[in-house]
N, C-alpha and C positions, 0 to 999 in steps of 0.2 A: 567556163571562164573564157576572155578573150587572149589572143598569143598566139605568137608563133608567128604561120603561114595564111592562118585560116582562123575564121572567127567561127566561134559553133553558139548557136544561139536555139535554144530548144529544137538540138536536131537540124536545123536549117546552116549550111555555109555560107559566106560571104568571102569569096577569094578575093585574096589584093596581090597587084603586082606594082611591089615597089611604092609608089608613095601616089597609085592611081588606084582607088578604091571602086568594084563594081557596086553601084549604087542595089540597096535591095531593100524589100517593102517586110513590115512587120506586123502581125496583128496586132489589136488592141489589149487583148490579156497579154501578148506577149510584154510591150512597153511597161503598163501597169507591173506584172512582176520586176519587171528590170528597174524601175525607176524606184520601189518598193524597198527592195534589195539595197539599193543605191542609197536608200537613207537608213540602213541599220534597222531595217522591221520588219524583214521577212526571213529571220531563220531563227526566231526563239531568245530568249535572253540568256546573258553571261552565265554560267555558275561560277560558284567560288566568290572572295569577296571580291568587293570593288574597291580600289585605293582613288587615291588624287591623278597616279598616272592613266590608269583607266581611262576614269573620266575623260580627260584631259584630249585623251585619244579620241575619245567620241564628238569631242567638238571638233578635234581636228577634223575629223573625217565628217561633219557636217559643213566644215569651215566657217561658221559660226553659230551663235542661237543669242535671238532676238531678245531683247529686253523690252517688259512693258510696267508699267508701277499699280497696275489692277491686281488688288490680293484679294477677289472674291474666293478664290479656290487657292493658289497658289500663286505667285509672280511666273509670270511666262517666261523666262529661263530655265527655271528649273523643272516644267513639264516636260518638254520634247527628249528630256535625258531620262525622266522616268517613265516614259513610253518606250525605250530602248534597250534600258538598263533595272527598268524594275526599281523593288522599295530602296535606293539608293543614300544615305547619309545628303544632305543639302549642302552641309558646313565644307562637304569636298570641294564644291563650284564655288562657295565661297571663298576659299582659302585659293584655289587654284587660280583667282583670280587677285589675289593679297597677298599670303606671304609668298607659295612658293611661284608666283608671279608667272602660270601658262597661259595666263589668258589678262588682254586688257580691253577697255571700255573705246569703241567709236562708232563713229556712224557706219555701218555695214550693210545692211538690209535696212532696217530701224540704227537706233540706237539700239548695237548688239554687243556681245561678249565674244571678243575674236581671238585667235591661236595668237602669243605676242612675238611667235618668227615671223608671220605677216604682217606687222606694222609698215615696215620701208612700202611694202603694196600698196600702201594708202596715203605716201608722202603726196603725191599728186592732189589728192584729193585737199588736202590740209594746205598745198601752196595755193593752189585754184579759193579755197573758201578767204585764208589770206588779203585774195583780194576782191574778197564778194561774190565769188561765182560757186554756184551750184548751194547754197547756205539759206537758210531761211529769210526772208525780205528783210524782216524787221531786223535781224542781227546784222545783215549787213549792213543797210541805211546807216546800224547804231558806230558799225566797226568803220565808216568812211568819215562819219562826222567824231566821233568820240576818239580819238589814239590817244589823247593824252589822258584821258580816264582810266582806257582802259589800258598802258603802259603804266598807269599807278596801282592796279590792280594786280598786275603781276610780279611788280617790285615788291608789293605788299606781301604776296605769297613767299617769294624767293626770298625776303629777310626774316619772317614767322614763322614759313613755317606751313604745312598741312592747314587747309582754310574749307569750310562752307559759306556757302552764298549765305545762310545767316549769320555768318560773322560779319559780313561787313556790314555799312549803316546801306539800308536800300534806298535812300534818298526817294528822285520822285516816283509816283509809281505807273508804271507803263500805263497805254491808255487803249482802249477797245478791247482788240485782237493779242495782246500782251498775257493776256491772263493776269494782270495785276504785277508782271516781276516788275522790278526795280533795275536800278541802271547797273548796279555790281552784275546782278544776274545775268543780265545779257551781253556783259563782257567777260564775265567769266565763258557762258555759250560762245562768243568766238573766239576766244580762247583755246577754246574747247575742239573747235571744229578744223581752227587754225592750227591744231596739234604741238602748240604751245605750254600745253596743261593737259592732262586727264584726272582719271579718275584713280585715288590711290586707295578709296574703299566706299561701299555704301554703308550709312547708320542711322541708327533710329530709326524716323518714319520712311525709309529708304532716300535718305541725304547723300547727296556724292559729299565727298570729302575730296577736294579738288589739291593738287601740288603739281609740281613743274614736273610736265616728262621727263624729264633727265634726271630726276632723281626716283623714281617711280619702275620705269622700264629695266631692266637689265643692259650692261655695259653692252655687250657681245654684238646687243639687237640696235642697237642706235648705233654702231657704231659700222653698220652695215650700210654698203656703198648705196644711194638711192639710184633703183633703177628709171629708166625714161618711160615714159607714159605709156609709149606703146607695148614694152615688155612688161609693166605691170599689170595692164589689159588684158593682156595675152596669159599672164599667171592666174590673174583671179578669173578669165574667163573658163581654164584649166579646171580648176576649183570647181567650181561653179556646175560645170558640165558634169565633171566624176561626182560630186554629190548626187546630184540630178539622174546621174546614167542614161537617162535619153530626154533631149529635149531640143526644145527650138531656139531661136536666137533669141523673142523677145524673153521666152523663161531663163536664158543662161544670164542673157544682159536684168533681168529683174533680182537676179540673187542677189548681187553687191550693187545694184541701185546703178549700173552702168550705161552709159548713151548709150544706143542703138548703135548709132552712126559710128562710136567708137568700138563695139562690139563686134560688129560685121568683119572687119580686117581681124581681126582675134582670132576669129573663128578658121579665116580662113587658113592662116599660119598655122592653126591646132589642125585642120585638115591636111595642109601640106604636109606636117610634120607626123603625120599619124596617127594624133591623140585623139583627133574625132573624126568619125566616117557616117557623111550622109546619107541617110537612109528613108522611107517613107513609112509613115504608121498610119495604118487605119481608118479612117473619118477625121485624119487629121487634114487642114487645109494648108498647112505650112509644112514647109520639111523639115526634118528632125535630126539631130546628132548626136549618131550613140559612140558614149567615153571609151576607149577601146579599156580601160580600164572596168568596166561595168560588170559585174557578174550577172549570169541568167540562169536565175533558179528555175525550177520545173513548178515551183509552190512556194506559196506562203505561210506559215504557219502560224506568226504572233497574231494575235490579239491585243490592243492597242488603245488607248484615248489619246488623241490629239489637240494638244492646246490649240487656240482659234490662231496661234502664230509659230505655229509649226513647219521646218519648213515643207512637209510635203506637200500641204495645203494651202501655205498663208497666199500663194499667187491664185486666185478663184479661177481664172481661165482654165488654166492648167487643170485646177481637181475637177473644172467642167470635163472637160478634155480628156482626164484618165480616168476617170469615174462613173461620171455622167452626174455626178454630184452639184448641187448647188445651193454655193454658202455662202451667207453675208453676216458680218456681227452685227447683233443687234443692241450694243452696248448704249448707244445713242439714240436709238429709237424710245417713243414713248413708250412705256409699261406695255398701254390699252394695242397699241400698235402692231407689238414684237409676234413673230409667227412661234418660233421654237424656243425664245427665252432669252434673258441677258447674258448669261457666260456661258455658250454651246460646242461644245465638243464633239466633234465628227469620231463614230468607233470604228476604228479598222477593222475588220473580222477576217484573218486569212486575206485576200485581195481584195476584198473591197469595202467602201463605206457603207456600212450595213445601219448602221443610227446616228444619232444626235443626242446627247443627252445633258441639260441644263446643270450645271452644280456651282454648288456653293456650299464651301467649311464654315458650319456654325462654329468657331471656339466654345462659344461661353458654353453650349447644350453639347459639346460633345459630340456633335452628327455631321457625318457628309449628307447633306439635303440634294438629293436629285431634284429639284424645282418642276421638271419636266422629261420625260422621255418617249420620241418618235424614229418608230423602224421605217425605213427607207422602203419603196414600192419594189416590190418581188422578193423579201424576203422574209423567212418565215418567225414570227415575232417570237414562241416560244425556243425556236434554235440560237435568235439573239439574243434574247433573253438570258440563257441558262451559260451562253459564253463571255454577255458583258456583265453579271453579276458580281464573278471572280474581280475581274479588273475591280470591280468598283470596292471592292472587298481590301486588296491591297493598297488602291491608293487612299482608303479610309485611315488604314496602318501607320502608312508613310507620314501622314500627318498628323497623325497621334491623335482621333479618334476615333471614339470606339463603335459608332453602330454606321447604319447607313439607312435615312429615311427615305422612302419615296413617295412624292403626294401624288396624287390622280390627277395627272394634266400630262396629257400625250397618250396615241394609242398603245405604245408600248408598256405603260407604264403598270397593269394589271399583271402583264406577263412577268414583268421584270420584280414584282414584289413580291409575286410566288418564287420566282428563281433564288429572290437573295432568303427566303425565310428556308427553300431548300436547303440552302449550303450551308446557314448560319452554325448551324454545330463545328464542322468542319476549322471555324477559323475563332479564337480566342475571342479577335476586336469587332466582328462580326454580326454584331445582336443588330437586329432587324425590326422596324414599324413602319407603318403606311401610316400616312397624314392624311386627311379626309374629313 
């Protein structure tokens, strides 16, 4: 761990005197484990159960997790926790984000799920969108020209009542680049961003269910003096960093979506201050800042699936950069086009990204469908095999079904069907077919 005097990083010091850090260079497994570590996946998962505060804890300590409305496998919220936390209960991140109100809805990375003591963090962000800056083109154009629509749209909520965009009438309907909303919808969206309204539940086909923050959030937390721009830069850049445990500026400033330009003095205040010490990593061409918070394991040990918005991945530089991995989603790409599939998941193995493997939950047939699966160059496909089997075995569980198919597309994918018919005894929900 870091403290004290002296930083001990695998063996290696780095003396500081006083609030003058000697600058020192780190290898490339070194960072990789530290950064590892730094998102909760490199020392094994929880025992014991998991409750709401658990949970809760684990976003804290990722300072958020993204939100995405693709349920080919899962919604991307609820991966990155069960990559940490194992077969987990879902309804806890539900509920921690509902009744017992740790977590609320805004723009943070994505549209993410954030701690709700860090709301005042993001008043900036909500006065700035206010008046059109940093906000999607078309909501703003709509928020410059429309106030009196959309001041009826919130009178409307604050005398009703809890409201979805399908409640109200959609009048006309947006036109190209809109996706078809309607004029409530994207005043509800600046609303939204304006931190006027959030989010006080998702239902049905994953529906926000929109009310006025202030009745939504907890007293305690609104009632929290808003800091200035500059200190809340400086907090979420804090964040940001200790997530990370080592990185560079533009990865710190990409966590919470933050200017560069406004990043830079953040950084340097957490430097004066002690909370990060620049240091140089390996074939990196930028210089890097490690959290004095960061712990530095000697190993990795979890075994891992990574949502494609996860954060250890979702910045691709970066997993270039700690991995040598390179990853694009291919969600949008045509079928004929896609190289490793439509929903691919990078496998952590111990330190490194050792595969890719394509999935999708059949409901109706009962199967986690591997669509695809390919090992990563230099590693050996029966070793990955027989360690990402398990995983696949559990997160079949977690979602309540019961086998796990794999069709023959990808080199891995021969290995990995021997692997899963090896272990199939072992695990109740575990029954195993190749499709072919």
């Amino acid at each position: 761990m870091i403290g004290g005097n002296h930083i001990e990083i695998l063996g290696r010091e780095i003396l500081r005197d006083g609030s003058v850090t000697v600058q020192a260079s780190l290898s490339l497994a070194d960072a990789r484990r530290i950064a590892i570590a730094a998102q909760g996946l490199g020392g094994g998962r929880p025992s014991g159960g998991i409750g709401i505060r658990r949970l809760a804890g684990q976003v804290e300590r990722l300072g958020l997790v993204q939100i995405d409305s693709v349920n080919v496998l899962a919604r991307a919220h609820y991966l990155p926790l069960h990559a940490r936390l194992g077969a987990y209960d879902p309804g806890l991140l539900d509920a921690a984000a509902t009744d017992a109100r740790h977590l609320f809805e805004y723009w943070g990375h994505e549209a993410s799920l954030i701690p709700v003591a860090m709301q005042p963090l993001f008043r900036w962000r909500m006065a700035r969108a206010a008046q059109g800056i940093g906000i999607w083109r078309g909501v703003a154009t709509f928020g410059r020209e429309r106030q009196d629509f959309i001041r009826a749209v919130r009178d409307r909520i604050a005398a009703e009542g809890p409201m979805t965009a399908g409640a109200f009438d959609q009048g006309r309907r947006g036109a190209g680049g809109w996706w078809g909303w309607g004029e409530a919808k994207q005043a509800l969206e600046w609303l939204f961003w304006a931190g006027e309204i959030t989010t006080r539940r998702r239902q049905g086909g994953f529906e926000r269910l929109y009310d006025l923050t202030e009745r939504v959030l907890p007293a305690e937390v609104m009632e929290v003096a808003t800091p200035d721009v500059a200190d809340a830069h400086r907090a979420l850049a804090d964040i940001a960093a200790r997530a990370l445990g080592i990185a560079t500026v533009s990865d710190i400033a990409d966590y919470f979506r933050l200017a560069t330009a406004e990043t830079r003095p953040a950084i340097a205040d957490l430097v004066e201050a002690g909370r990060l010490l620049p240091v140089e990593v390996e074939g990196w061409r930028q210089p890097a800042f490690l959290h004095v918070e960061a712990p530095a394991p000697k190993g990795c040990r979890s075994d891992a699936l990574l949502a494609p918005f996860d954060p250890l991945v979702w910045e691709r530089d970066r997993a270039e950069r700690l991995f040598g991995f390179r990853y694009r989603i291919e969600i949008y790409v045509p079928a004929e086009k896609r190289v490793h599939g439509y929903y691919v998941l990078p496998f952590l193995m111990g330190e490194h990204l050792a595969a890719r493997v394509d999935l999708k939950a059949d409901r109706k047939a009962g199967a986690l469908l591997v669509r695809g699966a390919h090992v990563e160059p230099g590693h050996p496909r029966g070793k990955v095999a027989a360690r990402l089997a398990p995983r696949l075995q559990v997160m079949a569980g977690w979602l309540g079904l019961d086998r796990v198919e794999v069709e023959p597309r990808g080199d891995l994918a021969p290995a990995l069907s021997g692997a899963l018919l090896a272990t199939a005894g072992d695990q109740a929900y575990s029954a195993v077919s190749t499709r072919g």
